[in-house]
ROSE-4610 file (N, C-alpha, C; in Angstrom, 1 decimal, always signed):
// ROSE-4610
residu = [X/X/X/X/X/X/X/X/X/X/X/X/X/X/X/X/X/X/X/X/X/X/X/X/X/X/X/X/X/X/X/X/X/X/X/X/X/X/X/X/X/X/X/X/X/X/X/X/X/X/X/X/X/X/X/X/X/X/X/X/X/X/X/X/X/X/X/X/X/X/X/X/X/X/X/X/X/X/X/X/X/X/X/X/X/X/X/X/X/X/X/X/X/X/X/X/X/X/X/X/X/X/X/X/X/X/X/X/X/X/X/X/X/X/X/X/X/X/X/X/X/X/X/X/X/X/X/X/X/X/X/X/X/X/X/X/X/X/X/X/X/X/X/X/X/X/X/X/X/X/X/X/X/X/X/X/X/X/X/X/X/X/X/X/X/X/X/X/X/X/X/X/X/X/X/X/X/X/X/X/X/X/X/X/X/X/X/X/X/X/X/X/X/X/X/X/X/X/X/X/X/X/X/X/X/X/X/X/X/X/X/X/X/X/X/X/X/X/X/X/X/X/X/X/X/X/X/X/X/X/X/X/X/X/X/X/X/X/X/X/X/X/X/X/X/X/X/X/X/X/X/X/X/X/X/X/X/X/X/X/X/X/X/X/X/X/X/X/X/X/X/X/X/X/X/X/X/X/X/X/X/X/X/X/X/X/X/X/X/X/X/X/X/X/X/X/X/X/X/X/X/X/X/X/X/X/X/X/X/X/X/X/X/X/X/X/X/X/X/X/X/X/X/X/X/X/X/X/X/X/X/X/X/X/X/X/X/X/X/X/X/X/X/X/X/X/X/X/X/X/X/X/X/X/X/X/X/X/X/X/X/X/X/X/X/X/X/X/X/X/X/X/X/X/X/X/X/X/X/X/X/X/X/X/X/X/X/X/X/X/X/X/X/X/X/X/X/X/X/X/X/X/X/X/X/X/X/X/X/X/X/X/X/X/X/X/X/X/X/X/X/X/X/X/X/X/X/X/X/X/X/X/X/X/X/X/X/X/X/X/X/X/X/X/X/X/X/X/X/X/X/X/X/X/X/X/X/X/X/X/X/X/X/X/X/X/X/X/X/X/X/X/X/X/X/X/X/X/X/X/X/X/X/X/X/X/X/X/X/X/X/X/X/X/X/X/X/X/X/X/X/X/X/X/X/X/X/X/X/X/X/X/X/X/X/X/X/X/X/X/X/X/X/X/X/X/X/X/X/X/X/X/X/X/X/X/X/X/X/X/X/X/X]
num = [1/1/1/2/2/2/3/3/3/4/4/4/5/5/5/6/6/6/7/7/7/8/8/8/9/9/9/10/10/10/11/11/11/12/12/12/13/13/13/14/14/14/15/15/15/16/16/16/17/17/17/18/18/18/19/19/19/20/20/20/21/21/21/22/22/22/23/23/23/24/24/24/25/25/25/26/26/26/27/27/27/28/28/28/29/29/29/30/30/30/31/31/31/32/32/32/33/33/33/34/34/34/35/35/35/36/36/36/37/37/37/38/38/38/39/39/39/40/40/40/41/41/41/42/42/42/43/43/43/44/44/44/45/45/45/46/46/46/47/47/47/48/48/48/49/49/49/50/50/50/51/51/51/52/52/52/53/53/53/54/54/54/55/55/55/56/56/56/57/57/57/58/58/58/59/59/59/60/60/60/61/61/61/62/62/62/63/63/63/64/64/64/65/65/65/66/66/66/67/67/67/68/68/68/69/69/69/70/70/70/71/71/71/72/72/72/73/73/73/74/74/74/75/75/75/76/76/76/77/77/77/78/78/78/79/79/79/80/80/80/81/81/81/82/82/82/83/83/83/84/84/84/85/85/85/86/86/86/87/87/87/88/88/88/89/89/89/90/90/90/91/91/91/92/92/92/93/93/93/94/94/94/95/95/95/96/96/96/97/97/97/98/98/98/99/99/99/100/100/100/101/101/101/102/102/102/103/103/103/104/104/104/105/105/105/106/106/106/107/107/107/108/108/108/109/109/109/110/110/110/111/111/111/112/112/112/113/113/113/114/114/114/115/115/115/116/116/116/117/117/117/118/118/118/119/119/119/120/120/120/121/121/121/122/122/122/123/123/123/124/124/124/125/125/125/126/126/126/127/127/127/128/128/128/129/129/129/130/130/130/131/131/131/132/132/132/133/133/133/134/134/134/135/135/135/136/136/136/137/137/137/138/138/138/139/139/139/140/140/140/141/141/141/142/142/142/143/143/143/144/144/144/145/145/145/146/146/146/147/147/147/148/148/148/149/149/149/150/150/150/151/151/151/152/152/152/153/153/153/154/154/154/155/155/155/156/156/156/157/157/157/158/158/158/159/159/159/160/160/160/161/161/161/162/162/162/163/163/163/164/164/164/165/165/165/166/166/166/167/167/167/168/168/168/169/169/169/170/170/170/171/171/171/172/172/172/173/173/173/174/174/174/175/175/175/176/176/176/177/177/177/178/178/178/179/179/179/180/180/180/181/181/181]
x = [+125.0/+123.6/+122.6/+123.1/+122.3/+121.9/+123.1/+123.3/+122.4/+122.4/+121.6/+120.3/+119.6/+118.7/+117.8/+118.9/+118.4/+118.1/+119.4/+118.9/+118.0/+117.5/+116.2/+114.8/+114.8/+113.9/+113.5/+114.5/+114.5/+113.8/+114.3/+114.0/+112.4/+112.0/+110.6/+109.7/+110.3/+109.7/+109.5/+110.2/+110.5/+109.7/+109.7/+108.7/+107.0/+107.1/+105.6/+105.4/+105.7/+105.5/+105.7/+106.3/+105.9/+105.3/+105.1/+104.0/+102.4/+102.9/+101.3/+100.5/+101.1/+100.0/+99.4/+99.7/+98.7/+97.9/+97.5/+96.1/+95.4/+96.0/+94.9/+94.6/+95.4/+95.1/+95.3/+94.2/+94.5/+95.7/+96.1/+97.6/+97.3/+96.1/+96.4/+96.3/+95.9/+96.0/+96.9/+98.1/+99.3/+100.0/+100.7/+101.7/+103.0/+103.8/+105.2/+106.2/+106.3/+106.4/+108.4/+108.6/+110.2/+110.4/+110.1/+110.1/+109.9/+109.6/+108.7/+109.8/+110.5/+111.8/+113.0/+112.9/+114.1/+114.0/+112.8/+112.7/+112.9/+112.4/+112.8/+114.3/+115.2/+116.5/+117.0/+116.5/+116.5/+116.6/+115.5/+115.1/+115.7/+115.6/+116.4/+117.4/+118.4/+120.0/+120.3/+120.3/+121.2/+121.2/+121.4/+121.6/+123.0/+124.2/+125.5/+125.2/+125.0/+124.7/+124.2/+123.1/+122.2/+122.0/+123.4/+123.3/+123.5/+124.3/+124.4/+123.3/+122.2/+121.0/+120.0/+120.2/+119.0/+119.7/+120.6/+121.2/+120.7/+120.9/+120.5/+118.8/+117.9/+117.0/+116.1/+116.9/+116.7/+116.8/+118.0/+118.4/+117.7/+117.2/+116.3/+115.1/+114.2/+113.2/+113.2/+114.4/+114.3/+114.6/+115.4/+115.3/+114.2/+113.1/+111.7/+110.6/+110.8/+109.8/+110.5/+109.6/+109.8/+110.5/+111.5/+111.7/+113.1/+113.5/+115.1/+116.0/+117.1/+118.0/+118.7/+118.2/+119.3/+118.4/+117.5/+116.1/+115.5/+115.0/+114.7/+115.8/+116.6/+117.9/+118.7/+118.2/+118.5/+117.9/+116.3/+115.5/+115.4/+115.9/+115.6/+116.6/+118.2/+119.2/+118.8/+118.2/+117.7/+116.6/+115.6/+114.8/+115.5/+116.5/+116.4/+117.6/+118.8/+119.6/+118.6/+117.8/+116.9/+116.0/+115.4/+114.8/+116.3/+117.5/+118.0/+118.9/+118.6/+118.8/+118.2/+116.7/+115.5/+115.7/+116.1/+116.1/+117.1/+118.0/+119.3/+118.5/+117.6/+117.2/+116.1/+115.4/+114.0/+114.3/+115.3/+115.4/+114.2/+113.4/+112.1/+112.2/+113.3/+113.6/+113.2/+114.0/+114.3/+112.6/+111.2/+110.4/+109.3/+109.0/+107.9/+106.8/+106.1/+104.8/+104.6/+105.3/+105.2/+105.9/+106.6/+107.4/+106.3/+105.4/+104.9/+104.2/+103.7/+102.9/+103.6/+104.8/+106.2/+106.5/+106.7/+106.9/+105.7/+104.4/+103.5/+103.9/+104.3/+104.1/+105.1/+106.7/+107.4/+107.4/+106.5/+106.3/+105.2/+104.2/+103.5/+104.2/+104.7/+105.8/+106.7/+107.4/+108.2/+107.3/+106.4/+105.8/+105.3/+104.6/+104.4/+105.8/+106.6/+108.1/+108.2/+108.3/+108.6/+108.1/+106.9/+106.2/+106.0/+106.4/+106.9/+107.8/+108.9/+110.4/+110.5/+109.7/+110.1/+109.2/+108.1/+107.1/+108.7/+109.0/+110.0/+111.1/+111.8/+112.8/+112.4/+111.1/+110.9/+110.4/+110.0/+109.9/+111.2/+112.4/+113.4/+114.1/+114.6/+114.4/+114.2/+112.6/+111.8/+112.7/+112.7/+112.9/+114.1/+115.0/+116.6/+116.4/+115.3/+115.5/+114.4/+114.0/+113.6/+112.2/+111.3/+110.5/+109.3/+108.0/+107.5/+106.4/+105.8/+104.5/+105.4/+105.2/+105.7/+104.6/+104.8/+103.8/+103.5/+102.0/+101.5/+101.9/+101.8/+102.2/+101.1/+101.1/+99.6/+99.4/+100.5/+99.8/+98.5/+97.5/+96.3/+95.8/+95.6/+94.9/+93.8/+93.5/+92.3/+92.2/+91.1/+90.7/+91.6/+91.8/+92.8/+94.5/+94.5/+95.9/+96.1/+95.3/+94.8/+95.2/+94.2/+94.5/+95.8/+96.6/+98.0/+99.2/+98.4/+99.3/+99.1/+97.9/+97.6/+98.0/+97.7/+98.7/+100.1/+100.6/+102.3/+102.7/+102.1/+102.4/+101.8/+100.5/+100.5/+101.6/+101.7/+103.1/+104.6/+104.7/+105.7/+106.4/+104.9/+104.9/+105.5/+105.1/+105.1/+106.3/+107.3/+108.3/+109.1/+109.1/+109.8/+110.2/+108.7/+108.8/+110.1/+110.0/+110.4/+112.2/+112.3/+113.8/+114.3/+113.6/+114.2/+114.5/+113.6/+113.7/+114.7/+114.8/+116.3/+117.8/+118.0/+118.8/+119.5/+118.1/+118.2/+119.0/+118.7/+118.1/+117.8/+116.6/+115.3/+114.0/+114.3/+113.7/+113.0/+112.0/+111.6/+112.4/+112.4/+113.5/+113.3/+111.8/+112.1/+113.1/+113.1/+114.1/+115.4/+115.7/+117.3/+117.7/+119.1/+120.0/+119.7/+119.9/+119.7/+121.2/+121.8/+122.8/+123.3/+123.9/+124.0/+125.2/+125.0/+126.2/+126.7]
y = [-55.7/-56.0/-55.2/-55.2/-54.2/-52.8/-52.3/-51.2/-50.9/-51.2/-52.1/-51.7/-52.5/-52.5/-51.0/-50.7/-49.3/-48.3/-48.3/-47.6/-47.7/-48.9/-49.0/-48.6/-48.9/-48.8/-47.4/-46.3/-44.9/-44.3/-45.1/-44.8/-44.7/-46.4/-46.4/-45.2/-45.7/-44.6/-43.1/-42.4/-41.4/-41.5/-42.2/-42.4/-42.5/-43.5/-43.4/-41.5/-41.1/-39.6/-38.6/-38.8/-37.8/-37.7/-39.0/-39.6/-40.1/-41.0/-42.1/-41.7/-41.1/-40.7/-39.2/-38.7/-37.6/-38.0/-39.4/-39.7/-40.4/-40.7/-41.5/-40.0/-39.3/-38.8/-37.2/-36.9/-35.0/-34.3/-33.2/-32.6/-32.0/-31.6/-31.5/-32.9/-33.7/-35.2/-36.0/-35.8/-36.5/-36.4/-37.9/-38.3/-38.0/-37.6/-37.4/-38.7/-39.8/-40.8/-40.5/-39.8/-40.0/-39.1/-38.2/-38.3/-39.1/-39.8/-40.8/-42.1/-42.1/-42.8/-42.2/-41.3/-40.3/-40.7/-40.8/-40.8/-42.3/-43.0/-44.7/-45.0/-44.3/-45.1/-44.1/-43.0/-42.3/-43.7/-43.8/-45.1/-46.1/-46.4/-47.7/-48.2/-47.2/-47.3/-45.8/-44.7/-43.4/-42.8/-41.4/-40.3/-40.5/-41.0/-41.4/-42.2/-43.0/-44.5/-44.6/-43.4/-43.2/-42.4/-40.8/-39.6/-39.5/-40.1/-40.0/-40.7/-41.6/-41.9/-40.7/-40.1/-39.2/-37.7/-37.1/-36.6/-37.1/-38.4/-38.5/-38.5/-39.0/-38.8/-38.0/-36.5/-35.2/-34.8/-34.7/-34.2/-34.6/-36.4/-37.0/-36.1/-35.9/-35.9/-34.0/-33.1/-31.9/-31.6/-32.6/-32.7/-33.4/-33.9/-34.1/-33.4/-32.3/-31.3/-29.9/-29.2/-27.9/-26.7/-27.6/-27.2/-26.4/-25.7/-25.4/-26.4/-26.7/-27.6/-27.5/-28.6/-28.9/-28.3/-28.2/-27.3/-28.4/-29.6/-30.9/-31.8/-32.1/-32.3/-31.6/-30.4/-29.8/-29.9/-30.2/-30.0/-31.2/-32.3/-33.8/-34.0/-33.3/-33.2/-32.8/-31.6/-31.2/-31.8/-32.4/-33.4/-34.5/-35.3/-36.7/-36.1/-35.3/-34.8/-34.5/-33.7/-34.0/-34.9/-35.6/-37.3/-37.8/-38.3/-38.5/-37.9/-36.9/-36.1/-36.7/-36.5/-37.1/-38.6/-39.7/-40.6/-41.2/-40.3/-40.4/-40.8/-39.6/-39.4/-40.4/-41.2/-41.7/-43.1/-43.5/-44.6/-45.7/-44.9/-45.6/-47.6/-48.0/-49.0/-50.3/-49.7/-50.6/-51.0/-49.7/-50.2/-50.9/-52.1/-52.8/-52.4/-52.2/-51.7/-50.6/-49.7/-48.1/-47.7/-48.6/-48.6/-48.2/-48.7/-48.2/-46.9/-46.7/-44.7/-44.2/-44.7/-43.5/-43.1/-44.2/-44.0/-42.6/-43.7/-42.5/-41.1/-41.2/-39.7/-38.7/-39.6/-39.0/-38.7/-39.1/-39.1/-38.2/-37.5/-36.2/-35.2/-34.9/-34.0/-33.6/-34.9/-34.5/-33.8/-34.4/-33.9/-32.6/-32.2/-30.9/-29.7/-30.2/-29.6/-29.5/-30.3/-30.2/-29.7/-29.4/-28.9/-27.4/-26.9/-25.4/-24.8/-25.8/-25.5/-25.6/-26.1/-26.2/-24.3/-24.0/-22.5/-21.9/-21.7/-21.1/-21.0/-22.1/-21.5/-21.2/-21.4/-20.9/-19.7/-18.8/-17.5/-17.0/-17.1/-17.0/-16.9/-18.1/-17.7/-16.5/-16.3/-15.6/-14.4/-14.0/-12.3/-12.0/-13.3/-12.6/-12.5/-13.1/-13.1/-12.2/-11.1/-9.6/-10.3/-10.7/-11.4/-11.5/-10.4/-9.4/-10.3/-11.4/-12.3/-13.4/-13.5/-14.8/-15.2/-16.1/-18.0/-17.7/-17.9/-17.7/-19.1/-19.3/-20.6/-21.8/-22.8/-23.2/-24.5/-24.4/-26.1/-25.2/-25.7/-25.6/-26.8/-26.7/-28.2/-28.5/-29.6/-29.1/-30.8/-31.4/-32.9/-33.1/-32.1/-32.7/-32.8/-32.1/-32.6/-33.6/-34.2/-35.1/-36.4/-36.2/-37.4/-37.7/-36.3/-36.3/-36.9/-36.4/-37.4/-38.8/-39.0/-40.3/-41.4/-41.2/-41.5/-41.5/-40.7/-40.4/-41.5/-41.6/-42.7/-44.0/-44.1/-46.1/-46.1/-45.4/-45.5/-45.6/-45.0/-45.5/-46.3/-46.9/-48.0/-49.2/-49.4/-50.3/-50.0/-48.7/-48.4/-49.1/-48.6/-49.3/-50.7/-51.5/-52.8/-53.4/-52.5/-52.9/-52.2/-51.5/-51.2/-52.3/-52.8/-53.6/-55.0/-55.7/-56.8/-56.6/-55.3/-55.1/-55.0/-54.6/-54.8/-55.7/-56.9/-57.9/-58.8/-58.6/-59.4/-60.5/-60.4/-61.0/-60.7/-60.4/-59.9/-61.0/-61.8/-62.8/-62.9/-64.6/-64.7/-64.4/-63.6/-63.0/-61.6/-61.1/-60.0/-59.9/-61.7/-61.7/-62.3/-62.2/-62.8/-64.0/-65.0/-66.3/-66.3/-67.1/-67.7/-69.5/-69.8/-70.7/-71.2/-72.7/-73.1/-74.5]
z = [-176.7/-177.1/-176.2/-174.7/-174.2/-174.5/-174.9/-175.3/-176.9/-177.5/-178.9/-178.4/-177.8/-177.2/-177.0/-175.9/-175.2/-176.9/-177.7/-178.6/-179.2/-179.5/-180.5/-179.7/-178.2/-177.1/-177.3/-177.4/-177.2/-178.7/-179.5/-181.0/-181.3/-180.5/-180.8/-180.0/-178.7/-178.1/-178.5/-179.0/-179.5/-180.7/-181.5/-182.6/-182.6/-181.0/-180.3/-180.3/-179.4/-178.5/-180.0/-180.7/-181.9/-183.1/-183.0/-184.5/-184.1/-183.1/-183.0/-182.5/-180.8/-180.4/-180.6/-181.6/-182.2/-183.0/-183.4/-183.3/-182.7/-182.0/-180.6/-179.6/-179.3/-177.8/-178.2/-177.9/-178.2/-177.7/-177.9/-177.7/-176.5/-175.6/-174.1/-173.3/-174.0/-173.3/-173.5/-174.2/-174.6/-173.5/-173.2/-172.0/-172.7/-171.7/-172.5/-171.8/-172.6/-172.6/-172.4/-173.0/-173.1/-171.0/-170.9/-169.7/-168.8/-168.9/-168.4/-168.4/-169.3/-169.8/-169.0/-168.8/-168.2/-166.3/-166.1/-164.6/-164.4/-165.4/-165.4/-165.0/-166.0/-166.3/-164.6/-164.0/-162.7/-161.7/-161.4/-160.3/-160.7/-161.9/-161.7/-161.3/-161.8/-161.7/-161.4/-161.5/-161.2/-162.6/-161.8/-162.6/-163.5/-163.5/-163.6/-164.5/-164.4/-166.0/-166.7/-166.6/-167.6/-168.2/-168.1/-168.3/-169.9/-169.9/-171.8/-172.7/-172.4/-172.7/-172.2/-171.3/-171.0/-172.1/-171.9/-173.3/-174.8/-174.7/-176.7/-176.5/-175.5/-175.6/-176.0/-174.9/-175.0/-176.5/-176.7/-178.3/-179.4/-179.1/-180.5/-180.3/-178.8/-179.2/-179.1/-179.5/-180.0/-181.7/-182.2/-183.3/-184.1/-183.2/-184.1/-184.1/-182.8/-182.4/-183.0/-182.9/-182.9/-182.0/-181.1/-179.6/-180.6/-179.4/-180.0/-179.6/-180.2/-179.9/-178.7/-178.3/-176.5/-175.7/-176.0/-174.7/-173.6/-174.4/-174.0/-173.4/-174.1/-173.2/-171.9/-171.8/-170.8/-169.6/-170.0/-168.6/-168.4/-169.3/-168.8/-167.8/-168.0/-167.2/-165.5/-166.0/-164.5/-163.7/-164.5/-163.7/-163.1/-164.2/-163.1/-162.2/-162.5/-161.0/-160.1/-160.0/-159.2/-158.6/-159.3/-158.7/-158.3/-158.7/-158.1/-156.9/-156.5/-155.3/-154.7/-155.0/-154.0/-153.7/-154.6/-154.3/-153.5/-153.3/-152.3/-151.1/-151.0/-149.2/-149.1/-150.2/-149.6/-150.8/-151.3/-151.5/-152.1/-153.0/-153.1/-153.6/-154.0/-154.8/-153.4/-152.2/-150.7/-150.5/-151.0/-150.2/-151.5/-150.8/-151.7/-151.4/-150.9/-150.6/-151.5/-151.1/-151.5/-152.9/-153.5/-154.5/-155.4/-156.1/-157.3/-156.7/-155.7/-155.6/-155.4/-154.8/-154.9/-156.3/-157.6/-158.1/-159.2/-158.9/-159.9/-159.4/-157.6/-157.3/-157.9/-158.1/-159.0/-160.7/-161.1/-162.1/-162.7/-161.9/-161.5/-161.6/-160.1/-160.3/-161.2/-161.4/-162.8/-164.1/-164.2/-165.4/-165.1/-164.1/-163.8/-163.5/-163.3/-163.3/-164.5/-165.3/-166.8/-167.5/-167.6/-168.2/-167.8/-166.6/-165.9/-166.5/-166.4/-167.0/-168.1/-169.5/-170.2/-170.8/-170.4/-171.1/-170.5/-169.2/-168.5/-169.5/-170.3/-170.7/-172.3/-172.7/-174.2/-173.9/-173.1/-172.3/-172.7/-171.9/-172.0/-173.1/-174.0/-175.3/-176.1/-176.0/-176.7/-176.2/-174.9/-174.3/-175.1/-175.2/-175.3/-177.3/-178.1/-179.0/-179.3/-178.9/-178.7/-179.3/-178.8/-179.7/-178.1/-178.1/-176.5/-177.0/-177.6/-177.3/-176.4/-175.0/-174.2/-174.2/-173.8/-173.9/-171.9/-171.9/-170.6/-170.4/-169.0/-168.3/-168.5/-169.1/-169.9/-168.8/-167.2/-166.4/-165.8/-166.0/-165.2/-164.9/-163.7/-163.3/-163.4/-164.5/-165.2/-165.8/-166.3/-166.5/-167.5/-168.4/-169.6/-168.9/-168.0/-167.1/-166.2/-166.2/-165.0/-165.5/-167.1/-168.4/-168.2/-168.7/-169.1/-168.4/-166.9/-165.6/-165.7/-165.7/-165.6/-166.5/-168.0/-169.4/-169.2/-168.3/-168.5/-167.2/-166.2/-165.2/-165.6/-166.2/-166.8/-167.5/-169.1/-169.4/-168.8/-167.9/-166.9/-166.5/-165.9/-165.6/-166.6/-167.9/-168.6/-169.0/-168.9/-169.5/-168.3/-167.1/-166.0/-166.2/-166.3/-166.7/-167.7/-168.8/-170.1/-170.1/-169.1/-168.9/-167.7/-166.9/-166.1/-167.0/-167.7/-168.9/-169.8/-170.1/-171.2/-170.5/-169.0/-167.9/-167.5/-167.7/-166.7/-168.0/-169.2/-170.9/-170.2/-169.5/-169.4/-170.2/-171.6/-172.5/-172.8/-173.7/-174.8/-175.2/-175.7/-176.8/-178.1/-178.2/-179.8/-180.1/-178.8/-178.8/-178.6/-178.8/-178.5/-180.2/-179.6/-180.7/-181.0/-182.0/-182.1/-182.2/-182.0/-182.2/-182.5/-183.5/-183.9/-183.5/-182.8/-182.4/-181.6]
């Protein structure tokens, strides 16, 4: 059931970040919500438990975009091996105080990594498929990136929330099974 769960969780999500919010929030102010999912299932539990969920993530949300296939799935790979590197040495889960700005601070970073890495390998791409307009590096630190951080860490947050309740299935009981018996 958990497993259930996670999938429909990723679905919506993924449905949020490529449908809804392009009409609430302009396309330099959109949070990338599935990253944001990726650093989640990171902290919570490890890079190991959650690698094949950060995989189908990747792949759903390159089969709804315009991305090349496995581009998104790739760098999601390399972000959380990395958060969880980092989280080896600084263990942010142990401290309460610091726990949630540790978190937003990882969730900056990431996005701004991600969003490096990702012009970086559509660059890449492009050179090897002989194809001389590259895509200039478009992170400028700038109010509409600031939004975009900001948006991508409240989301986060509430994603954090909502992976620890599906974990725990401390969910509502409208989101469980009913069983009769």
């Amino acid at each position: 059931m958990r497993n259930f769960n996670l999938f429909i969780f990723c679905l919506v999500l993924i449905f949020i970040q490529l449908s809804v919010l392009g009409s609430f929030v302009s396309p330099a102010r959109m949070p990338n919500l599935v990253l944001a999912l990726v650093v989640c299932f990171v902290v919570y539990q490890g890079f190991e438990k959650y690698l094949g969920w950060i995989i189908f993530s990747g792949f759903l949300l390159d089969i709804g975009a315009s991305w090349p296939l496995g581009s998104d799935a790739l760098l999601f790979v390399f972000v959380a091996f990395g958060i969880d590197k980092l989280n080896v040495f600084s263990d942010i889960k142990s401290r309460r105080l610091l726990f949630y700005p540790s978190l937003a601070l990882i969730f900056a970073v990431s996005l701004f990594l991600f969003d490096w890495a990702s012009v970086g390998l559509l660059n890449i791409e492009r050179y090897f498929l002989k194809n001389n307009q590259l895509i200039p590096f478009p992170v400028e630190i700038n109010f509409d990136y600031f939004l975009k951080s900001a948006y991508t860490i409240l989301g986060g947050f509430v994603i954090y929330f909502i992976i620890r309740k599906l974990e725990a299935n401390d969910f509502p009981k409208i989101f469980q099974q009913k069983t009769s018996g």
